[in-house]
N, C-alpha and C positions, 0 to 999 in steps of 0.2 A: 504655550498654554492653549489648551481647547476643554468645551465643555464638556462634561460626560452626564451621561442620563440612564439613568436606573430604573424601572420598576416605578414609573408613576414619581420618581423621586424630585427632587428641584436638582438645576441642574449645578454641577459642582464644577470650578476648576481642576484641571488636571495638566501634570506636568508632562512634557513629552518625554521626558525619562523612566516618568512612573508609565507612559503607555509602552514602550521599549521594555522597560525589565517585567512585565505584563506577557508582552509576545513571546520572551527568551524564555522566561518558565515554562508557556506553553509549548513548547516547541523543546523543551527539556523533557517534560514529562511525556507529549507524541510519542520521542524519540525512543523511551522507555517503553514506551506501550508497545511499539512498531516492533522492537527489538524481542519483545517477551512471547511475541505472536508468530517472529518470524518464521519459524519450521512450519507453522499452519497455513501460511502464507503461499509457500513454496510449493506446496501439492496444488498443482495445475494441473487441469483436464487439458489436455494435450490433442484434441479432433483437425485439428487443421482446417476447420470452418467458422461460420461467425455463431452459428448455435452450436458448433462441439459435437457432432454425430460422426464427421469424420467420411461424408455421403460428398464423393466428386472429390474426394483429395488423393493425392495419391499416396497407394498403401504402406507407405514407409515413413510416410512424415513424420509423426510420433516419434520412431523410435529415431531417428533419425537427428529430430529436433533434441530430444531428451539427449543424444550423445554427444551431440555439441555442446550445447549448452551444459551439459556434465565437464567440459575440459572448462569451464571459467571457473574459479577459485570461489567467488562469492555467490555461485550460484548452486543446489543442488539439484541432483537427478531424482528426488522424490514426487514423482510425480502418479498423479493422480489415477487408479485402475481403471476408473470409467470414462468414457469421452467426454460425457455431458453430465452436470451436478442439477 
């Protein structure tokens, strides 16, 4: 049992079960969300630096990266035509 406190509300007992099947919904619907996003996801700017211009890397990283990571099963080669977004 712990209290829960809403919006100025008084504060209510609450089951630890009710805060458990609380979390497992959220993390039901994320998972749906993450999943409905995921091709959008996947288009990475590909620079080889920490800002993405791709300046001091060497010039095959990109595609290099992209073809690796193309042979993992869960991952895609769609990757983004610009360095930096």
């Amino acid at each position: 049992m712990k209290l829960g406190r809403t919006h100025l509300m008084d504060a209510m007992p609450v089951r630890f079960d009710q805060v458990l099947s609380g979390w497992a919904c959220q993390v039901d619907v994320d998972a749906e969300r993450i999943e409905r996003c995921r091709d959008d996801l996947l288009h990475v700017p590909i620079g080889g630096t920490a800002v993405g211009t791709g300046v001091n890397a060497h010039p095959s990283f990109a595609a290099e990266f992209a073809r690796r990571s193309a042979a993992r099963p869960a991952w895609s080669s769609a990757w983004a035509p610009a360095r930096s977004h």
